[in-house]
Rosetta silent file (secondary structure, phi, psi, omega in degrees, C-alpha in Angstrom):
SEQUENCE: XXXXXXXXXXXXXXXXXXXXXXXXXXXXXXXXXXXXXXXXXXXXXXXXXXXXXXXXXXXXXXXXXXXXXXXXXXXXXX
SCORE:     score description
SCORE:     0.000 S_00000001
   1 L     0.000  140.934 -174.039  111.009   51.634   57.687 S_00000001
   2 E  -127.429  103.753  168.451  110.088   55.200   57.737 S_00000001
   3 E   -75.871  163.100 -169.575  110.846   57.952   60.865 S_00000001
   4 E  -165.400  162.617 -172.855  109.188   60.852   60.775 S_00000001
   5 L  -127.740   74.997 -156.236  108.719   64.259   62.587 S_00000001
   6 L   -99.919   31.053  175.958  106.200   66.731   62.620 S_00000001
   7 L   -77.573  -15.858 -165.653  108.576   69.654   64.091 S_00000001
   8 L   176.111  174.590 -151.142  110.579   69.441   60.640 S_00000001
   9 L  -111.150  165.282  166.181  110.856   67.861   57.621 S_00000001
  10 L   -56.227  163.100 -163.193  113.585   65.520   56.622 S_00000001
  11 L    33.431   12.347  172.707  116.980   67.112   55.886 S_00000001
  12 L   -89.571  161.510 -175.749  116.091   70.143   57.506 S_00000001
  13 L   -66.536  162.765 -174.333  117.829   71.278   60.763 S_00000001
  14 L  -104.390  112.411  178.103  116.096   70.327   63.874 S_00000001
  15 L   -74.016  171.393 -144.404  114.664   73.329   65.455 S_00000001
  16 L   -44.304  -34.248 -164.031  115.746   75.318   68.200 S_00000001
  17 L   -50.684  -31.609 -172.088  113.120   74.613   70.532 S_00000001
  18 L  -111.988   60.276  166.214  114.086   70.288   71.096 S_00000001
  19 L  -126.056  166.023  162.056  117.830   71.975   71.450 S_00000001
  20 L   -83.763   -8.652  171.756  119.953   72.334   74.198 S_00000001
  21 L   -80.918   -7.861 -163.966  119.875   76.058   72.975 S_00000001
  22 L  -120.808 -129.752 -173.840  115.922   76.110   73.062 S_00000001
  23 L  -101.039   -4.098  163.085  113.466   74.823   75.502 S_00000001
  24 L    71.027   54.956  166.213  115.698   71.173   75.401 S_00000001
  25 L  -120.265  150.510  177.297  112.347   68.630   74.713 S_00000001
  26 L   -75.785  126.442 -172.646  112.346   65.778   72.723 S_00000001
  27 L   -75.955  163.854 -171.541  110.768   66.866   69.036 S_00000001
  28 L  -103.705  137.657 -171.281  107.671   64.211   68.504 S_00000001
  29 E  -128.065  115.961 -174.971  108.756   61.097   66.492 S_00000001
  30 E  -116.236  172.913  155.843  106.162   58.700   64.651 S_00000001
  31 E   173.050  163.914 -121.611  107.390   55.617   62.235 S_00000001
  32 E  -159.888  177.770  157.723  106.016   53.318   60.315 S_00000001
  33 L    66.481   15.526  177.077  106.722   50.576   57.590 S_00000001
  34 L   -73.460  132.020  152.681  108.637   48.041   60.083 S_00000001
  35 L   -41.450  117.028  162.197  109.347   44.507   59.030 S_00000001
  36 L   -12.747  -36.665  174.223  106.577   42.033   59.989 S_00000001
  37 L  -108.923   24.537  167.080  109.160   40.440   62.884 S_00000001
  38 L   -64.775  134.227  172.125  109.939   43.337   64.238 S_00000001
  39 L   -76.843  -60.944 -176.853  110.306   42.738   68.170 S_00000001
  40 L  -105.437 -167.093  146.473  111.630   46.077   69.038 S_00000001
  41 L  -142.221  152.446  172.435  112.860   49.305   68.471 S_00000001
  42 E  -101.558  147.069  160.685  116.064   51.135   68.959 S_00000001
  43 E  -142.103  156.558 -171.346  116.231   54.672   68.752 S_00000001
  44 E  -144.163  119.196  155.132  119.629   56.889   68.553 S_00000001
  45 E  -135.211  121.959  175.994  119.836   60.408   68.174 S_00000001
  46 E  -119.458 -175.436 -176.115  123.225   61.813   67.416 S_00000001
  47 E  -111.196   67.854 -159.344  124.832   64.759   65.922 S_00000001
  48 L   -55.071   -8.529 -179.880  126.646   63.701   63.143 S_00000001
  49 L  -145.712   29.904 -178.653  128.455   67.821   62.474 S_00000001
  50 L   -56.433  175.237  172.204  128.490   68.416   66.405 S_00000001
  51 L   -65.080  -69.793 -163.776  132.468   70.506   66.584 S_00000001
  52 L   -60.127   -2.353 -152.101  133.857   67.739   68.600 S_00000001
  53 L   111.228  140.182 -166.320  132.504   65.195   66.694 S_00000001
  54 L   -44.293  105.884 -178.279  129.667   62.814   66.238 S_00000001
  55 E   -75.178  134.473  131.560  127.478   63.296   69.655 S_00000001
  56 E  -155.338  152.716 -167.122  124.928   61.654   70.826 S_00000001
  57 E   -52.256  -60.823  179.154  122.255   63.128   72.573 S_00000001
  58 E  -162.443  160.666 -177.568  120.304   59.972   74.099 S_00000001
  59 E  -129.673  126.009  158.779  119.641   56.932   73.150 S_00000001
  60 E  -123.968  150.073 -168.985  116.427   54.474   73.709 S_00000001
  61 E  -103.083  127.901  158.426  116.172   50.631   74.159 S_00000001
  62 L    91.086    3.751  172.698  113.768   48.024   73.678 S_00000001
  63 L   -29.988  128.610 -160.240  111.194   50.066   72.632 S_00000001
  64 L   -78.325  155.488 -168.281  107.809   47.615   72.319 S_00000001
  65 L   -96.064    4.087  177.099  107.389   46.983   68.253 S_00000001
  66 L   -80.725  -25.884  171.700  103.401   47.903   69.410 S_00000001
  67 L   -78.692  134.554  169.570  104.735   51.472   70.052 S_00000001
  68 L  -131.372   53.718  167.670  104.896   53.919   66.953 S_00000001
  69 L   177.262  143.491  155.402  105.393   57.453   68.527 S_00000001
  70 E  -112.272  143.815  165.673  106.943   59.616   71.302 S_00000001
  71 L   -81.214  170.076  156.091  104.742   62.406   71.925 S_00000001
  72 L   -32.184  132.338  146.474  106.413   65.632   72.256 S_00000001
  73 L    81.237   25.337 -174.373  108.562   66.588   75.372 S_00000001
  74 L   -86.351  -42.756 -175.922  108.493   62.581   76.385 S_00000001
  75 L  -156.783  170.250 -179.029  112.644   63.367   77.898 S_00000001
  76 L  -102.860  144.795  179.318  115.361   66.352   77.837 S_00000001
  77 L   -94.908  -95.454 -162.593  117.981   65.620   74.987 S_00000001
  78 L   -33.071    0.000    0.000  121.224   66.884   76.375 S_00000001
C-alpha cells in the first residue's frame, strides 16, 4: 500500500502551513495499492521527533476501503 501527499514528498518535513505553527489544515492525502480484502482504513498521524515524545496529532477510524483521499483542509491537526 502506498500514501501519498501532494504538499510534500516523502521524507521531507511536512510544511508549515498543515502545522500547528501555520494555518493548522490537514495536508491532502491520496493512497493506493491496498490488498484486495481491504474493508477499511486506519489513518494515524504522529510525530515521531515531537520534544516530548512521539505525538499524535489525530487519528481516523473506519475509513470506507471505497475512499482513497482527504481533500485538503478536511479537519485541524492539533
Amino acid at each position: 500500500m502506498r500514501l501519498t501527499s501532494k504538499a510534500f514528498n516523502n521524507g521531507n518535513a511536512v510544511p508549515r502551513r498543515f502545522t500547528c505553527d501555520g494555518e493548522n489544515v490537514s495536508s491532502p492525502l491520496q493512497w493506493a495499492d491496498a490488498p484486495a480484502e481491504t474493508q477499511s482504513f486506519d489513518l494515524l498521524c504522529d510525530d515521531s521527533d515531537a520534544p516530548s515524545g512521539v505525538w499524535l496529532h489525530w487519528a481516523i477510524h473506519d475509513i470506507p476501503s471505497t475512499t482513497l483521499r482527504l481533500a485538503e483542509g478536511r479537519f485541524r491537526r492539533c
